[in-house]
N, C-alpha and C positions, 0 to 999 in steps of 0.2 A: 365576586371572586377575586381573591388576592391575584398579585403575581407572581406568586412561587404557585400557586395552585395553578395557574393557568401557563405557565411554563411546563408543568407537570402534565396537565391534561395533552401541552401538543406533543409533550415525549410521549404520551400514551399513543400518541398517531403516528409519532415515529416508529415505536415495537408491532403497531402493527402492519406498519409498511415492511419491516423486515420479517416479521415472522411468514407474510404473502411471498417472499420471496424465497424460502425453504428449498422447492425444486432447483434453481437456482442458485443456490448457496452450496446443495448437494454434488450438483455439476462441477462446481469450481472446484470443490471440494475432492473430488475425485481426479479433475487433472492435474491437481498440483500433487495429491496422493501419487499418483502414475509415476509424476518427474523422481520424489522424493523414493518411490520404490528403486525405481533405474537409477540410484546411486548418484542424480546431479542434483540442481537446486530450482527454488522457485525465486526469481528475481524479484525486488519490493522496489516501488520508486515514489516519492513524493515529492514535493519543492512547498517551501514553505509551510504551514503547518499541518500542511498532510503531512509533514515527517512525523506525526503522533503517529499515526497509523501503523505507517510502515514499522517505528521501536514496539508498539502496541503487536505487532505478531512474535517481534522477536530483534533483541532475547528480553525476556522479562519473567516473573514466575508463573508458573502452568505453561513454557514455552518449550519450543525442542526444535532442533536442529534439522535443516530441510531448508531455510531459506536465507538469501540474499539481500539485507536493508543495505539499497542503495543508497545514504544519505551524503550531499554536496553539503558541504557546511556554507557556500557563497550561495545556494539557493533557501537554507534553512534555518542558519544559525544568523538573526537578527535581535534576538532579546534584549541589545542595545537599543536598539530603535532609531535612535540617530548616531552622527560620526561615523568612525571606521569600523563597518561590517553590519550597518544598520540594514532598517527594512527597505527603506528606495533603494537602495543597491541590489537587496533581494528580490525587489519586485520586478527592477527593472533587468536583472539576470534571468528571470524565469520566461522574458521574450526576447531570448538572445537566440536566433536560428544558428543552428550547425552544434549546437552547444551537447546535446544528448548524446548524438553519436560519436564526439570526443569523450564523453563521459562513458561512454561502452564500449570504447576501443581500448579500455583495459583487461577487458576481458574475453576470457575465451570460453562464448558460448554454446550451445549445441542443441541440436532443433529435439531433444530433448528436455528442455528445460523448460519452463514456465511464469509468468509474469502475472505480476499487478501491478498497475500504475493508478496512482492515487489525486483525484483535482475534484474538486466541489466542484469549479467551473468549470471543467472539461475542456478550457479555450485558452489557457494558456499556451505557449509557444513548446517549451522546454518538453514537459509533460506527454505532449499530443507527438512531436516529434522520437519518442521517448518510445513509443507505443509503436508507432509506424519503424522505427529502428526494429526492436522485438520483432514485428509481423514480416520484415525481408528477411530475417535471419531463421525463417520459418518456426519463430516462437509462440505458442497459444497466450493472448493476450489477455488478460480481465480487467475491465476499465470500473471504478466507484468511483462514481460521481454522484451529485446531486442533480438527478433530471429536473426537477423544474427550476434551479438554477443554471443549469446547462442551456435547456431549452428557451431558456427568456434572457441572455448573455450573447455577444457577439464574438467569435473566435478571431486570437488576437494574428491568428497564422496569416499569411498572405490569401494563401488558396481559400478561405472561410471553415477547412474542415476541422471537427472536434475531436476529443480523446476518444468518443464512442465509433467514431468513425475507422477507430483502428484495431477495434476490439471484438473477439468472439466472444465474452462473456459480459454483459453489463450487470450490475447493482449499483440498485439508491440507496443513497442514507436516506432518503424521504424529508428531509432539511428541505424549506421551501426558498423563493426567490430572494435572495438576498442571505440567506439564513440563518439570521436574527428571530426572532419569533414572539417576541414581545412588545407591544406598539404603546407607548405611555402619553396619556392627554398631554397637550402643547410640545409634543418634540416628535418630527419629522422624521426623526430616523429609530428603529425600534434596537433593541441591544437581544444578548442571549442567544449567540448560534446554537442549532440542532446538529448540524451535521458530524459533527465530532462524537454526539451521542451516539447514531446510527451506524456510525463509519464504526466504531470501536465494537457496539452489538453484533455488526457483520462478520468484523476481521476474528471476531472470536468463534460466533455461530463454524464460519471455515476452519479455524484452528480444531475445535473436537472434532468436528465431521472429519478431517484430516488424520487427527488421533486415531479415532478410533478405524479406517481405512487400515493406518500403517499397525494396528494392535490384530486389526482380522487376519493381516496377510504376514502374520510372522516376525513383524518387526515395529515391537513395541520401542516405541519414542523413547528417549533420554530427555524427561521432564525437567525443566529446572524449577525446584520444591522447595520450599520452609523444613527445616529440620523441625517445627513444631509441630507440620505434620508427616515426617516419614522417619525422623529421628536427626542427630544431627550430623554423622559418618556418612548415611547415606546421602541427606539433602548434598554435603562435599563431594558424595561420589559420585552423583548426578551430576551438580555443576560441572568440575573437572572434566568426565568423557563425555558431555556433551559439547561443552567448548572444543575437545579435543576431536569430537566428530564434524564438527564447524570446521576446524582447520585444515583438516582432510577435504572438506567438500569445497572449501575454497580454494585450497591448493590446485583442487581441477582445473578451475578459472583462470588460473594464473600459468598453467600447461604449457600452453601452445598457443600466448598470445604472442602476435606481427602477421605479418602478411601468410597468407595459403600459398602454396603453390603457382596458382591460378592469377594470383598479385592481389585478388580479395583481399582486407583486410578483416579480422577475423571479429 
């Protein structure tokens, strides 16, 4: 067996870790529906190249308006790799404790609103606290991660707890430990992560399940389309009020952030 064939074979183990998780895809799928019915948003968080994910719901094409890409450019944007704004700075940012709840104290959220936070390892710092943020603010959490990356990984928190720890809804990308997937005669470390395969099969499998929720109940999405297939007036008039329903939904966020009443800060 080559290794393009046998990269292929363990994607074939990855669709079928996701497709096992359907019930579960449907779930999510329906609370972030819920949030996105009640006129707020679904929150997206990644650090480091989970930030595929998170751009991977939105915005991008076949995308619509309903969510939140939280992305930190000092957690995410390293494509330098070394110098100013590399990846040691990003690594070493994503286990900076207090750092999430700075990063949400821009917003003003509402226990109607809904989340995914995104970590292959489930143990980094940022992430996990990221989650735990969301879950005081009595927000529905959905943690993707890779469980048996998770599970054979030590959490880098003080306390030992993980992202799943702070989540009502879990999905794997089915990526295994380390999540490389390809092991070559005479080299110790194998290359070819999965996880990014599965993670992206998820975040979409949610994306229609989503659609087509918001198409049953009266409020067909604002696709963003190729004019090749809708024409090219409309693909413009889609992008436009779908941005344009973004900025509305963000506007919320930005409402009634500082302190509650109560000196909460919000």
């Amino acid at each position: 067996m080559s290794v393009t064939q046998e990269y292929l074979k363990k994607s074939q183990d990855i669709l079928a870790s996701v497709k096992a998780q359907e019930p579960v895809i449907k779930e999510v799928a329906q609370c972030f529906a819920t949030s996105i019915l009640k006129g707020r948003m679904v929150h997206l968080f990644g650090s480091g190249h989970s930030r595929m994910l998170v751009e991977e719901m939105w915005p991008r094409y076949g995308s619509f308006p309903g969510f939140n890409p939280i992305v930190e450019l000092s957690l995410s944007f390293h494509n330098l790799v070394v110098g100013a704004n590399g990846q040691r700075q990003a690594m070493f940012l994503e286990n900076v404790p207090g750092l999430a709840s700075r990063i949400l104290r821009n917003f003003d959220t509402s226990t109607q609103d809904a989340a995914l936070v995104v970590s292959s390892s489930g143990c980094n710092v940022v992430p996990i606290e990221m989650a735990h943020e969301f879950q005081k603010r009595k927000i529905k959490v959905v943690a993707l991660v890779s469980k048996l990356h998770l599970e054979g990984s030590t959490s880098k928190k003080a306390d030992g707890k993980k992202l799943t720890d702070f989540a009502d809804h879990v999905l794997d990308t089915g990526a295994p430990l380390g999540d490389a997937m390809i092991y070559l005669n005479g080299m110790d470390a194998p290359v070819a992560p999965g996880s990014t395969l599965g993670g992206v099969m998820l975040i979409n499998c949610i994306k229609a399940e989503v659609a087509n929720i918001l198409h049953q109940n009266g409020k067909t999405p604002k696709v963003l389309s190729s004019g090749k297939i809708v024409g090219e007036n409309r693909a413009v008039e889609l992008f436009e009020s779908a941005y344009d329903e973004h900025a509305h939904l963000m506007a919320k966020l930005y409402a009634n952030v500082g302190p509650k009443e109560d000196g909460h800060a919000l």
